[in-house]
C-alpha positions, 0 to 999 in steps of 0.5 A: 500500500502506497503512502497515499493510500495509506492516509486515504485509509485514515479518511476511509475510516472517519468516513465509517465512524460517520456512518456509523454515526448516522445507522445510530441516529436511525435506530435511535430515531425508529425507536423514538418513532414506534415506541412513544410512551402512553398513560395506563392507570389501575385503580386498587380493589379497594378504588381509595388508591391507583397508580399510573404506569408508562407503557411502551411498545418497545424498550430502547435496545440499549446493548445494540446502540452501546456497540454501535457507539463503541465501533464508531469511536473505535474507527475514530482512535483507530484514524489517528493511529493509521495516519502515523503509521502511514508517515512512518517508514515501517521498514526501518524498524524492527518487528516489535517496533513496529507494533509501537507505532500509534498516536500517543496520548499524553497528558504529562509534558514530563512523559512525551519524549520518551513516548515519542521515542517509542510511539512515533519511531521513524517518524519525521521530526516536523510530522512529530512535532505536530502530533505534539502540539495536538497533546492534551498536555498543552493545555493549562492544567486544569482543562487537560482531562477534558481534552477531546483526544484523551476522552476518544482514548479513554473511551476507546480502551474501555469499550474494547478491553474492559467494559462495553460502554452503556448507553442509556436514554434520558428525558428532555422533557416530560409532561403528564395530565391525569384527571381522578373522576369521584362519584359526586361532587362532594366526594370530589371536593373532599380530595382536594388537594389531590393525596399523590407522589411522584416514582419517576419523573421520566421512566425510560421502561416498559411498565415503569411507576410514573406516580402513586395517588390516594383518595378518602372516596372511592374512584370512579374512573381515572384518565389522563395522558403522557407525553415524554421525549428522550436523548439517548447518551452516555454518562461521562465522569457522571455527567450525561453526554448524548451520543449524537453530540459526542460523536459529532464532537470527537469526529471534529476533533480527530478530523482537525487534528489529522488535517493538521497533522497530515499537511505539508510543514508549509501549511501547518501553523506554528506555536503550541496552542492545542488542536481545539477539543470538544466540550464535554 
């Protein structure tokens, strides 16, 4: 394989993580499509209680979308790792040199020549030093563990050696009315205020207790309606991050740095200011 087919395949595989960025976006809007939440209420024997459940047709296949993430951001670490091997000369070194080569991922400034030394071997001196300029490490201190490139590795090494990543839904809005008829109006006004507590303000399952009430007069009929809308994400250092705008995030960001990296030393600026990372 050529040097230029070798950096096409570093854009070959941005191109995948792409698509698999939008086959997630499609599952997660069919989903959405098919299984909208609706109202079920059961009113207790006795009729003095009743609860009130959400009902879905489908629960969000989480497993499904957590490995199409995981491919996605695998595809992603992976273009960076195939961009230096294509700038390198492979065939000055050795076997077991040969399986170092990969973009690092520094954080300590202290640590990068010695990775360098290791990971970029026979990589030329202005490619490496673009590489490092694109190091978590230049940022100030504080910001460097919310570096765009230390998240994608982060993520990448959990998914493949340790834990799958577990995408979940979270709601971005919910609304519920519901309406307790009694048999007479003074038992209507005998339940005012209404006696009711709140399970969940948003279940994401088949099933799930929205809320709990109770009544002094026996219920006549309960009715009412649910509407709920979901963003399906990830929860990174405790935080929810949802899937679409991580991997549009870190897809811009290794797309930066491989444009980067990967032009000419006349075209790539100087100083040491990082390759702009995405929030999170």
């Amino acid at each position: 394989m050529s040097d230029g087919a070798r950096v096409e395949w570093c854009g070959a595989k941005i191109a995948r993580a792409q698509q698999h960025r939008h086959d997630l976006v499609g599952r997660i809007t069919a989903w959405a499509g098919t299984s909208r939440p609706h109202f079920e209420a059961s009113i207790a024997e006795d009729r003095l209680s009743y609860e009130v459940r959400v009902r879905m047709l489908h629960s969000p296949p989480l497993e499904e979308w957590s490995l199409i993430l995981g491919d996605a951001l695998h595809n992603l670490r992976s273009a960076l790792d195939v961009l230096v091997w294509a700038l390198a000369q492979p065939a000055s070194l050795s076997g077991g040199q040969q399986q170092r080569v990969m973009w690092p991922v520094v954080v300590d400034p202290e640590k990068w020549a010695d990775v360098a030394s290791r990971s970029l071997a026979s990589v030329p001196a202005d490619v490496v030093e673009r590489i490092r300029r694109c190091q978590p490490f230049n940022r100030p201190e504080a910001e460097r563990d919310r570096d765009g490139l230390l998240l994608l590795h982060r993520l990448d090494i959990k998914d493949k050696h340790r834990l799958s990543l577990s995408a979940r839904v979270q709601p971005t809005s919910a609304a519920v009315e519901q309406s307790v008829e009694f048999h007479d109006e003074a038992a209507a006004a005998r339940n005012v205020p209404p006696d009711v507590t709140i399970v969940s303000e948003a279940p994401t399952a088949d099933g799930a207790i929205l809320l709990r009430g109770w009544t002094v007069d026996p219920i006549k009929k309960i009715k009412g309606r649910v509407d709920l809308s979901y963003q399906a994400g990830i929860s990174i250092d405790d935080n929810f991050t949802g899937v679409v705008d991580l991997l549009d995030g870190l897809g811009g960001h290794v797309t930066q740095a491989v444009q980067y990296v990967a032009s000419s030393p006349d075209d790539a600026t100087g100083g040491d200011e990082p390759v702009t990372a995405p929030g999170r």
